[in-house]
N, C-alpha and C positions, 0 to 999 in steps of 0.2 A: 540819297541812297537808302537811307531808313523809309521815306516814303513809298518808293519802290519795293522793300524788300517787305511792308506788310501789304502792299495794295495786292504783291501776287500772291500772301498768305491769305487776303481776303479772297480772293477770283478762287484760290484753289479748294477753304474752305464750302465757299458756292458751291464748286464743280462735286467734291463730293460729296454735298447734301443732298445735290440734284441723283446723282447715283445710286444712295442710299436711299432718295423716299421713293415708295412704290408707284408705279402708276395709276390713276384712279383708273378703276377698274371700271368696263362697260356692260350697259343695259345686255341682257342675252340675244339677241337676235334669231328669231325661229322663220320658218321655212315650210311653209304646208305642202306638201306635192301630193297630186292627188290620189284618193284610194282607190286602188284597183278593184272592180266589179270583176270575180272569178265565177259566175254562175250565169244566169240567163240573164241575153241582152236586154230583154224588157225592162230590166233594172238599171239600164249604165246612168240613168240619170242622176240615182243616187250619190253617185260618184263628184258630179259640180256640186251637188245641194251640199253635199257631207263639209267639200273642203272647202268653201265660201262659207257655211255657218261657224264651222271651225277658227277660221281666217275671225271674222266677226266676231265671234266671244273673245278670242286672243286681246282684240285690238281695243276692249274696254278693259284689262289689266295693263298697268303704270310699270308694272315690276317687270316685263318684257316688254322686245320690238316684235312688230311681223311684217315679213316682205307680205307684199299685199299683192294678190291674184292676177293683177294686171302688170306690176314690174315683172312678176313671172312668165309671162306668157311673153314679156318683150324680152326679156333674156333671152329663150328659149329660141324667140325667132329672128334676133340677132346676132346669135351666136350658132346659127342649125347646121352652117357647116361644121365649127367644131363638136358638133354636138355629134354628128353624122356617123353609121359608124361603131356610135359606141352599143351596148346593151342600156339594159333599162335602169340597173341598178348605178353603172357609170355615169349614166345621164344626168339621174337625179342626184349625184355628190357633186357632178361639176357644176351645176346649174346652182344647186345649193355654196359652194364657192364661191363662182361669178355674185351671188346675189348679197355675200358678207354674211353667211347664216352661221352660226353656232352647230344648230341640231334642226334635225330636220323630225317632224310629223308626218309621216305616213302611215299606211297598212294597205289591207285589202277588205273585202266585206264577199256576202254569199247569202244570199237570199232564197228561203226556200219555205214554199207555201207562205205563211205569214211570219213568220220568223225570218229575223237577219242576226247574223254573226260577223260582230268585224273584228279585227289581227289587228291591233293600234300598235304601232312601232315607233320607235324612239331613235331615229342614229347620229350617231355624231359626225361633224363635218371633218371633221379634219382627221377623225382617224377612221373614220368609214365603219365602224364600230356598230352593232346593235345594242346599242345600252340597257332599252327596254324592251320586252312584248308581253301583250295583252290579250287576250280571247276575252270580247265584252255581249253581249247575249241583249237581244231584245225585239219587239213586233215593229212592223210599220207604221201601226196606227199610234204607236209611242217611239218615234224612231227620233223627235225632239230629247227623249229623256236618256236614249242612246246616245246621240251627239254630245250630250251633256260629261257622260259620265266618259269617252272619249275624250273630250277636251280635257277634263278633271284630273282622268288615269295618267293622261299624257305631261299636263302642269305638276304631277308630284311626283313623277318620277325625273322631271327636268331639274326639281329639287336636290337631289342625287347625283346630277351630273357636274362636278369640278372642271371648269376651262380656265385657262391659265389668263388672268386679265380681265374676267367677264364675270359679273357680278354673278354668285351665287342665286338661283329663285327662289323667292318665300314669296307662298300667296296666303292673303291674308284670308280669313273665314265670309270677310264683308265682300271679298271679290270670288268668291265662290259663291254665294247667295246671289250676286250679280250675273251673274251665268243661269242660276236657276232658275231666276222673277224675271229674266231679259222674255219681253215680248214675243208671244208668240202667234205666224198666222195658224190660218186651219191649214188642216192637211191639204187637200184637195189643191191650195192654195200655192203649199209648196212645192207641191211633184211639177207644176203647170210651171212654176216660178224656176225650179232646177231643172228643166228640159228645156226650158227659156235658154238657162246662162249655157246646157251642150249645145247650141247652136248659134251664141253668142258669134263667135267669129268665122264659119263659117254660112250661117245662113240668118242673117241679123233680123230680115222681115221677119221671117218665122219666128225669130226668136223674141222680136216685139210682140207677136200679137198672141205669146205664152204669156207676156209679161201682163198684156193688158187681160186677159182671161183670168188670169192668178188674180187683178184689181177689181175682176168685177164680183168676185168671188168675195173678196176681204179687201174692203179701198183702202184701209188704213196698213199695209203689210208697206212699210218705209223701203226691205230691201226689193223689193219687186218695184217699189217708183223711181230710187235710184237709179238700179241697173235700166229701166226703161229710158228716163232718162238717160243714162249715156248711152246706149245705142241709139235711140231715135238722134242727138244731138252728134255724136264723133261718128259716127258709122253710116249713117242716111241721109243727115243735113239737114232735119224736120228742128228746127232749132227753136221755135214758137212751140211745138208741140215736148220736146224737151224739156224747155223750162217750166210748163203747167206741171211736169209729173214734180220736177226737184224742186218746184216752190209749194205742190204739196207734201212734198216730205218736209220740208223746212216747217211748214206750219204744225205738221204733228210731231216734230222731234222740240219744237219752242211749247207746246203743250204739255208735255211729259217731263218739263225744263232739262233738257238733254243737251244743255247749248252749249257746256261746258265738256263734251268728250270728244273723243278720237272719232266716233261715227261724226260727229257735225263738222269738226272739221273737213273731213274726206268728201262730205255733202257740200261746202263752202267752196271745196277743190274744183269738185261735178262743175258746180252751178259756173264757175270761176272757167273753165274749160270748156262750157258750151260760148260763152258769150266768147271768148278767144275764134273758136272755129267760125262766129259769127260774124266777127270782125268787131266786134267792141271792145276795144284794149281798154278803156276805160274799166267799165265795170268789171271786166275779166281781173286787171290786178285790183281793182276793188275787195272783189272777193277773194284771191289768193291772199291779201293782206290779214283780211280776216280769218281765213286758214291756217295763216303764218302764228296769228298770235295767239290763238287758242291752243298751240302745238307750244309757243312759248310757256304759255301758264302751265303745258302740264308736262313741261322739263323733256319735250322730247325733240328737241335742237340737233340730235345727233345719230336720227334715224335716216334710213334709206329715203323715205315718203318724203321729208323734212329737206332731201337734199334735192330729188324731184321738182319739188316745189320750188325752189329758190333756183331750179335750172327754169322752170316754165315760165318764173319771174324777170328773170334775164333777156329770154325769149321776146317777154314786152315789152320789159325799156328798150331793145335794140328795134323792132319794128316802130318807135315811138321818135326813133331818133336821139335816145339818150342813153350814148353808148357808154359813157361814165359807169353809169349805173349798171350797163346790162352788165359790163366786164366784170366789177365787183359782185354781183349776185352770180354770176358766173362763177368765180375762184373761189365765192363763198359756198358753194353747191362743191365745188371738187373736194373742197376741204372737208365738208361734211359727209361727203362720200369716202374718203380716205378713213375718217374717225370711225364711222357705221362698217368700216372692215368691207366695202363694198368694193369689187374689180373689175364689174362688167361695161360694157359697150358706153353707159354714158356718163362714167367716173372720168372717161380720154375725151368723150365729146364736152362736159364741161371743161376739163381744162385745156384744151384745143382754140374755144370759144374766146376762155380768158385769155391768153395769149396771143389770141390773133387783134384781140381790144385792148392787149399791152399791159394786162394785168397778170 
């Protein structure tokens, strides 16, 4: 009876310790949606280049997540009937929800004569809230040193935003100098390169042979071989021509010793997703392995991209015949979607997956 009557003293002690300690709070998760071009259309290009380089400076600071350009655009088109319907400013909260985002990055911009003016906005997800706004001033032919200080305005005022659960931002000085010295192409390079990604999904040749214009311009511009690679490789099926671009970004991001960030990782992804469309499982989870554990060393286990990945891994062991495995990388992809606060379309197709594998 005594045994009994401390064992449920212990289990209850447990239970309220467990109550009482907080839960470890998560990484922020942000949300780029793109910036509105309110002036002549000659300019909308600005608009992909803005919120891809945006995206890109985000995703080399450790103290945030970012949905990345491409889970956005498959929310958007997996979800477009509920999206249907709504206005613009609805669209972008729910998408921002389906996607696990905290606070979302946006504005607009307005280009005139050589001067541009962009609105950088700050809102919060879940109260639909404008936290911040900014009127940020700069030329074209410095429209790198705009993005800059966008990015900047935007990471200090996310400083300032309390979410309940979601770690507080502090960026440190060294990851602001990291924004500054991050490489940059020519101009000329990038207007070719961001008119590339407007045409990215609906007119993908075209949007190749912006890509290859922007290379022959600056060969060493990493996101202009990227993206080329994945369009010539997921969109064309030029799959030899694919892998020339993102084995030369591999060799200039291994020169720069860059092998240990977020950019190489998402290049290991690339390279890892063209051999899949090719039919090479082999080297396909080769590479996603390698993806995987560069993602491990830099403690980001519990991102959106992070849960992608370990769905695209699933993807191979089951084509492979080892369903074991896909199930678990399966349930391990839900779970990490669950953690990442993420609720869209393929948070239910991971665990659809695991369960029909019995996991």
């Amino acid at each position: 009876m005594k045994k009994l009557f401390f064992y449920r003293i212990f289990i209850l002690s447990l239970l309220l310790m467990s109550l009482s300690t907080p839960a470890i709070a998560r990484t922020m998760n942000i949300l780029v949606y793109p910036f509105e071009n309110t002036g002549d259309k000659q300019y909308s290009w600005i608009s992909a280049g803005m919120t891809e380089t945006v995206i890109n400076d985000l995703m080399g600071i450790r103290e945030v997540s970012v949905i990345s350009n491409a889970d956005r655009r498959k929310i958007m088109e997996e979800t477009k009937f509920i999206l249907s319907g709504l206005v613009a400013e609805e669209t972008m909260l729910k998408v921002g929800k389906f996607a696990g985002a905290n606070v979302i990055f946006t504005g607009s911009y307005l280009v005139s004569e050589n001067s541009i003016r962009v609105i950088a906005r700050l809102i919060n997800v879940e109260t639909g809230k404008v936290e911040s706004s900014a009127k940020l001033d700069g030329t074209l032919e410095k429209i790198f040193d705009l993005q800059d200080k966008v990015v900047l305005t935007l990471l200090s005022e996310t400083g300032r935003v309390s979410i309940r659960d979601v770690k507080r931002v502090r960026i440190a000085e060294a990851d602001k100098k990291k924004i500054a010295e991050k490489p940059r192409p020519r101009t000329t390079a990038y207007e070719l390169y961001a008119k590339g990604l407007e045409l990215r999904d609906t007119n993908p040749k075209e949007a190749l042979a912006y890509f290859k214009t922007a290379l022959d311009i600056d060969k060493n511009y990493v996101s202009a071989l990227i993206e080329a690679g994945f369009t010539a490789g997921s969109t064309l099926n030029l799959f030899d021509e694919a892998l020339s671009y993102l084995n030369r970004a591999d060799k200039i991001l291994k020169s720069r010793k860059a092998v240990k960030t977020i950019d190489y990782a998402e290049l290991m992804k690339n390279i890892g997703n063209v051999h899949n469309y090719k039919g090479d499982r082999d080297s396909a989870l080769r590479y996603y392995t390698d993806s995987q554990q560069i993602l491990d060393r830099l403690g980001l286990q519990n991102t959106v991209g992070y849960a992608g990945l370990l769905f695209g891994m699933g993807i191979i062991y089951e084509k492979r015949g080892e369903r074991g495995m896909a199930g678990r990388y399966y349930r391990s992809s839900y779970d990490t979607y669950v953690r990442a606060g993420y609720i869209g379309p393929d948070r239910d197709h991971a665990l659809s997956n695991a369960q029909r594998l019995g996991y």
